[in-house]
C-alpha positions in Angstrom: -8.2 76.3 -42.2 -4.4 76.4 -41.4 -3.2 75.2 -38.3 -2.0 78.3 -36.7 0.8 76.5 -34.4 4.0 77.0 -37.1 5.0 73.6 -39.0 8.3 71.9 -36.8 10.9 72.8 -40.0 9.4 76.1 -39.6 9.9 76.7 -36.1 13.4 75.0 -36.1 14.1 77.8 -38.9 12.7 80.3 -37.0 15.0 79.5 -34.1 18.1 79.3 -36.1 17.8 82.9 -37.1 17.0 83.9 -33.6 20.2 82.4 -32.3 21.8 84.3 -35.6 20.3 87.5 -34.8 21.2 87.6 -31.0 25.0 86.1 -31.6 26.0 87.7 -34.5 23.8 91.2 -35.3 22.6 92.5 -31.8 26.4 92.5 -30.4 27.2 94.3 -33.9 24.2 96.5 -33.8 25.5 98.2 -30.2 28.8 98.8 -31.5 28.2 100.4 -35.0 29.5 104.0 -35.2 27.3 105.4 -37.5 23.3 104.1 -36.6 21.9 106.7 -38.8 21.1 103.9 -41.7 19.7 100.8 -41.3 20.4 99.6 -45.2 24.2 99.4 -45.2 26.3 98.1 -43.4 30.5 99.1 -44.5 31.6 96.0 -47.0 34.5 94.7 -44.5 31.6 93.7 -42.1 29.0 92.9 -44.4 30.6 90.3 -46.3 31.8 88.2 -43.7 28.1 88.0 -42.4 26.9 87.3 -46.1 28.6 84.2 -46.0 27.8 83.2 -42.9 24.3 83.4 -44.4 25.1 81.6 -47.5 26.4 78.7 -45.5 22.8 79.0 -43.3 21.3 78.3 -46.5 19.4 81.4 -46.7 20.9 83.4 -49.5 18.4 84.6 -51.8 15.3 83.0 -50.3 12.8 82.9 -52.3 15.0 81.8 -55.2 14.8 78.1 -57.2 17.9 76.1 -56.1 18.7 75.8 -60.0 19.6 79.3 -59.7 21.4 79.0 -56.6 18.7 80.3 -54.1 17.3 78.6 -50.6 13.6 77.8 -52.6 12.0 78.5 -49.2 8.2 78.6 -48.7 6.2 82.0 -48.2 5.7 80.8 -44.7 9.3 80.4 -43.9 10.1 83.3 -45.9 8.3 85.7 -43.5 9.5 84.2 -40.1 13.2 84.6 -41.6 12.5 88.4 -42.4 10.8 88.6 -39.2 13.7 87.9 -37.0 15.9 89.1 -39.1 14.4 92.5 -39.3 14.3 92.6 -35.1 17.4 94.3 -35.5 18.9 96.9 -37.3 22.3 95.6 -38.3 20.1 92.7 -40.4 17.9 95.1 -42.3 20.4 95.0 -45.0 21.8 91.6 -45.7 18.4 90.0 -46.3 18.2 92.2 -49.6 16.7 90.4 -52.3 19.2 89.3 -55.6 16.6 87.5 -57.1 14.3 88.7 -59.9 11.6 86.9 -60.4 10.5 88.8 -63.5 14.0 87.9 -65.2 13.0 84.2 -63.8 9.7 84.1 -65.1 10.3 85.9 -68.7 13.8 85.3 -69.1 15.4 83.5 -72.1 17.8 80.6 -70.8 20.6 82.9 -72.5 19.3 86.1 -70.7 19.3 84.3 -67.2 23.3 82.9 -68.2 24.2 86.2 -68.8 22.7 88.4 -65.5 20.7 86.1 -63.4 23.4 83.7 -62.4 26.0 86.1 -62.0 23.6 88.0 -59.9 22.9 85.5 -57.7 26.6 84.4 -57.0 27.4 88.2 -56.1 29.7 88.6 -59.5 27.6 91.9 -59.9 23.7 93.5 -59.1 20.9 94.9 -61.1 18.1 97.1 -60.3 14.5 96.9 -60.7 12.9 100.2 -62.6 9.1 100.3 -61.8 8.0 104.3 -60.8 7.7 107.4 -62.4 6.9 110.7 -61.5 3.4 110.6 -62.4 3.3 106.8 -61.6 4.4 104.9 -58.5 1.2 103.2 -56.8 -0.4 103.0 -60.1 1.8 101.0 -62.1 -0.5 100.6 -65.2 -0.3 104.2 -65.5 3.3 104.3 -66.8 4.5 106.1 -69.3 8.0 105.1 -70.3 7.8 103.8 -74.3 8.7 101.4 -75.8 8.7 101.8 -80.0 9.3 99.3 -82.3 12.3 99.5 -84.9 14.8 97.7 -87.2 16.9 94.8 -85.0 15.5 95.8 -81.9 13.4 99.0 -80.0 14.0 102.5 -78.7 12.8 103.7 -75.0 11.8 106.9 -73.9 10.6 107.8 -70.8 12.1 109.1 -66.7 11.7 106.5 -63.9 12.8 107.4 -60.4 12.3 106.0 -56.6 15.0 103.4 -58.2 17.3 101.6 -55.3 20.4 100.4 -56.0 20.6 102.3 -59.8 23.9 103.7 -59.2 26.0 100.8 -58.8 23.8 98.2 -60.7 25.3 96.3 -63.7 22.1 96.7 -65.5 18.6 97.8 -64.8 15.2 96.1 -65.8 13.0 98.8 -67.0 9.1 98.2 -67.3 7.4 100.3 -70.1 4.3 99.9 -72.2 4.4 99.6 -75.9 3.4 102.9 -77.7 0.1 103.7 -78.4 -1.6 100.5 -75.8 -3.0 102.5 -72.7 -3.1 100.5 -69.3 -2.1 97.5 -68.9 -2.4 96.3 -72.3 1.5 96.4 -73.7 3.5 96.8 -70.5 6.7 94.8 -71.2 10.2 94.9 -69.4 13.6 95.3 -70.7 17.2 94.7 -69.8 19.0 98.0 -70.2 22.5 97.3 -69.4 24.3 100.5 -67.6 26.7 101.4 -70.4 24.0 101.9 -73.2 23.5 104.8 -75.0 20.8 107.1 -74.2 20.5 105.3 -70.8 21.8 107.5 -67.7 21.0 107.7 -64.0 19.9 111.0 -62.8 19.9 112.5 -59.2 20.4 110.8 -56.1 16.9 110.7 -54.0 17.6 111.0 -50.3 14.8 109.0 -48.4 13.5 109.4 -44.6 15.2 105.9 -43.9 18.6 106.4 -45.1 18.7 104.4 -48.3 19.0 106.4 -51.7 17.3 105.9 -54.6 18.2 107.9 -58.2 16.4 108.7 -60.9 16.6 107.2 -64.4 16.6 108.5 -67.8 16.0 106.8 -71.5 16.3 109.3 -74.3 16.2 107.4 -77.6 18.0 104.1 -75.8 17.9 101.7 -78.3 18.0 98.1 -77.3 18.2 94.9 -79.4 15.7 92.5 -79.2 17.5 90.3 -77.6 17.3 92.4 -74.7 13.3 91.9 -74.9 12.1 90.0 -71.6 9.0 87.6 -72.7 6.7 89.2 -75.4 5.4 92.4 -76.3 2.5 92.7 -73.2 3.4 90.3 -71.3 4.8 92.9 -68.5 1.6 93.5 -66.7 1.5 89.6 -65.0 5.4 89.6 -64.0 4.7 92.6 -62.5 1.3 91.6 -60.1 3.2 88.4 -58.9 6.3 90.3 -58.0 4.2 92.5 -56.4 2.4 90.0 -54.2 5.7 88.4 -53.1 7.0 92.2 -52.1 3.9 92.8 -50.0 4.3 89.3 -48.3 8.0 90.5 -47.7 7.1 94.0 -46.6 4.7 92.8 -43.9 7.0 90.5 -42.1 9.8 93.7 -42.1 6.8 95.3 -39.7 6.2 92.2 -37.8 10.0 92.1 -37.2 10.5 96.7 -36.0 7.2 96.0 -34.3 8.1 93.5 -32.0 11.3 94.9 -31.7 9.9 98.0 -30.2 7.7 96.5 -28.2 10.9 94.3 -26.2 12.2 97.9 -25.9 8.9 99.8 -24.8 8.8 96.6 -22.3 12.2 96.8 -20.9 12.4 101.0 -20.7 8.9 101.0 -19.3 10.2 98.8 -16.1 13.4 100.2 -15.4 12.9 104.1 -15.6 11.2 105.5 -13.0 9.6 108.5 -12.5 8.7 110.3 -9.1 9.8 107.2 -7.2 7.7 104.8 -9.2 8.4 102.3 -12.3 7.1 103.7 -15.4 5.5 100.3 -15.9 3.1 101.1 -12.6 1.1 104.0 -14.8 -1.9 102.7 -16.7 -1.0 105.2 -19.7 2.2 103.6 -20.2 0.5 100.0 -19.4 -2.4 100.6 -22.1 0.5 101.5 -24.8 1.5 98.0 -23.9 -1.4 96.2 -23.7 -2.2 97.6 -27.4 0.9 97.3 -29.0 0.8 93.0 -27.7 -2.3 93.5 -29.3 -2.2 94.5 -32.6 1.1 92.7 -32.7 -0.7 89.3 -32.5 -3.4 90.0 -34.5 -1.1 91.4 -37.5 1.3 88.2 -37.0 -1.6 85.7 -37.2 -3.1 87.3 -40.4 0.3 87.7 -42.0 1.3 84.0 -41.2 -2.1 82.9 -42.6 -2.1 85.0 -46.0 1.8 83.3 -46.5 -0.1 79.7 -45.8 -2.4 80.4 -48.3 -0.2 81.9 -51.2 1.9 78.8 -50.8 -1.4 76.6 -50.7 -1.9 78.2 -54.3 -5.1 79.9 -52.9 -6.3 83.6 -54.7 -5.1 85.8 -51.9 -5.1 89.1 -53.6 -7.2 90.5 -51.3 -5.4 89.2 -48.2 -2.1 90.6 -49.7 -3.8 94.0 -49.5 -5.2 93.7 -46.2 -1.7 92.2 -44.3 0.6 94.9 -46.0 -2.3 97.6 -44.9 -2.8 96.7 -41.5 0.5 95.1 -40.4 2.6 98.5 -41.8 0.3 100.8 -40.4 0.3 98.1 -36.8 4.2 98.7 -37.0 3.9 103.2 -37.6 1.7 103.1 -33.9 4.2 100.5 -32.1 7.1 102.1 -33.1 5.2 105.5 -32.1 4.3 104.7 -28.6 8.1 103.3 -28.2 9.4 106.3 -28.6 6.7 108.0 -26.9 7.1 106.0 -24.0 11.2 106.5 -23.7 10.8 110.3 -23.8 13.8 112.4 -25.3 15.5 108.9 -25.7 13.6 107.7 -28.1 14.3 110.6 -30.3 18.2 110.6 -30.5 20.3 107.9 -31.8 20.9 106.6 -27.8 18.8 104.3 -28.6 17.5 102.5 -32.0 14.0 103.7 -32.0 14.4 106.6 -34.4 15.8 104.4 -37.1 12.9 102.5 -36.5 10.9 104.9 -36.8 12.0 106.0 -40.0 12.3 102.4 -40.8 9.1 102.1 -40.9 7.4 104.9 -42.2 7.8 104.5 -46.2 6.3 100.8 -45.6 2.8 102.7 -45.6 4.2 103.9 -49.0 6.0 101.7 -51.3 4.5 98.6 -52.7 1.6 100.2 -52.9 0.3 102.8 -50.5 -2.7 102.4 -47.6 -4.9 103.9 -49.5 -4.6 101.8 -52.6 -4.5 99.1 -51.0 -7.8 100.2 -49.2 -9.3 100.4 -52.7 -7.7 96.6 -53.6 -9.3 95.1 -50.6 -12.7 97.1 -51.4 -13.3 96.5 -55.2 -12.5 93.0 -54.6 -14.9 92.3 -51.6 -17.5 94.4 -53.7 -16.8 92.0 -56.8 -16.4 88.9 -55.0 -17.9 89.0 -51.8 -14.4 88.2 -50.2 
């Protein structure tokens, strides 16, 4: 069983980003202009702060070092996002560059020509999983891929895509035509500029990020732009997938505890008919069960990272922390805003961007509800 006290490198990393957070990000936070959106941050401030984490050591965590990332463990993975996510000016410089797919699958030539210059900044791609009919059940895709001289044509709309309108290429998971499932799903590089590729309407979400829509109408790509075999999309994908929920999780853990400092700090110093709002037990219970669930979320979120990293199967665990700690982070974030009144629901105070912040967690990644069925087939098959 792990030792639930954090390993010393952990804790040392932990308290480096703290000091980061509260010197650098909370001072910047407070002055922003614009708090409407959590994910960008204008370039002249962003970069500046980029490097400062590159010379952390923390660009591009979970990264090899061969390809110029930090290689750091699950564990210390989440307790970065963590802190980082505590405040809203941090949400977007911890965005992953890294993709593991392209890692995994990726000839040495394929990683020369879009990994590494990824990673160094040079340029970005995008990652092309959903479609209209298929976002929390990936092996339900529909995007084709056919087979033809030199190379293969794709046909088939993806959309929920991040980052599509500026990236220097796109990796686009389809399934081979004619296999049904997850039999033939294989990825492709697209790059931007090829025929019969184009990026379609911009997506406005509830927390400020965009995402477009893609479209592939007879793209033809060579085969060089093939990533592993013909089938072999379907395990790329599940890993990635596990790493993302792992990720996704600590993001909660971060807004929740964040909101609960706030809830804290409002509920003592506003009072109401001569009394401290912290002196009603309403107000008092919203604490006590936000510290709560907090702790309980944290604990199994630190333990599922231990055992990923200690090479344990922890499918089911992945289900059950991105479950419970997103859904943990929806009621915090809730009784903040609940708690400061009419404050919490203007831009006077950060709650509302946490509060759409934290909403599409229960979505992407895969939703509550499948998750619910993960965590039930598997205890059903398995026993655990």
């Amino acid at each position: 069983m792990m030792d639930l006290n954090l390993p010393e490198e952990t804790r040392i990393l932990r308290e480096t980003v703290h000091r980061f957070v509260e010197a650098e990000l909370m001072p910047l936070e407070r002055s922003l202009p614009n708090r409407s959106n959590s994910h960008e941050l204008p370039a002249d401030i962003r970069k500046p702060l980029e490097a400062k984490v590159r010379a952390m050591g923390l660009w591009a965590m979970e990264a090899p070092i061969e390809v110029g990332g930090a290689n750091l463990s699950i564990l210390d993975h989440c307790v970065v996002i963590e802190e980082a996510y505590r405040c809203t000016a941090g949400r977007c410089l911890w965005s992953s560059l890294f993709f593991p797919v392209l890692y995994k699958l990726g000839t040495e030539e394929q990683k020369e020509k879009y990994l590494l210059p990824a990673m160094r900044g040079e340029f970005h791609g995008a990652a092309a999983f959903s479609e209209p009919g298929a976002a929390g059940d990936l092996a339900g895709i529909q995007t084709a891929a056919s087979k033809v001289e030199g190379g293969w044509v794709l046909n088939g709309t993806k959309c929920w895509i991040s980052n599509a309108d500026s990236a220097r290429f796109v990796l686009v998971l389809t399934r081979i035509k004619g296999t049904q499932r997850h039999e033939g799903m294989t990825w492709f590089i697209v790059d931007k500029e090829t025929p019969g590729f184009s990026v379609g309407r911009q997506q406005n979400m509830i927390h400020g990020q965009p995402t477009f829509e893609l479209f592939l109408q007879d793209c033809f790509v060579a085969e060089s732009q093939l990533l592993g075999k013909p089938g072999d999309g379907w395990a790329a994908s599940e890993s990635a997938l596990y790493r993302g929920r792992v990720s996704i999780s600590a993001r909660a853990l971060g807004i929740a505890s964040r909101c609960l400092d706030l809830m804290v700090d409002y509920a003592k110093q506003r009072h109401t008919f001569g009394q401290p709002l912290a002196s009603r037990q309403a107000i008092q219970w919203m604490i006590a069960d936000s510290a709560m669930e907090l702790h309980a979320a944290r604990l199994m979120v630190y333990d599922a990272a231990w055992r990923a990293q200690e090479g344990q199967d922890v499918r089911t665990q992945m289900a059950m922390i991105k479950t419970f700690a997103t859904e943990m982070a929806g009621r915090v974030a809730d009784r903040a805003v609940q708690v400061h009144g009419a404050a919490g629901l203007s831009d006077e105070t950060i709650l509302e961007r946490c509060y759409r912040d934290v909403r599409p967690m229960r979505i992407y990644e895969g939703s509550s509800e499948a998750m619910r069925s993960v965590i039930a087939r598997n205890i059903l098959k398995t026993g655990r």
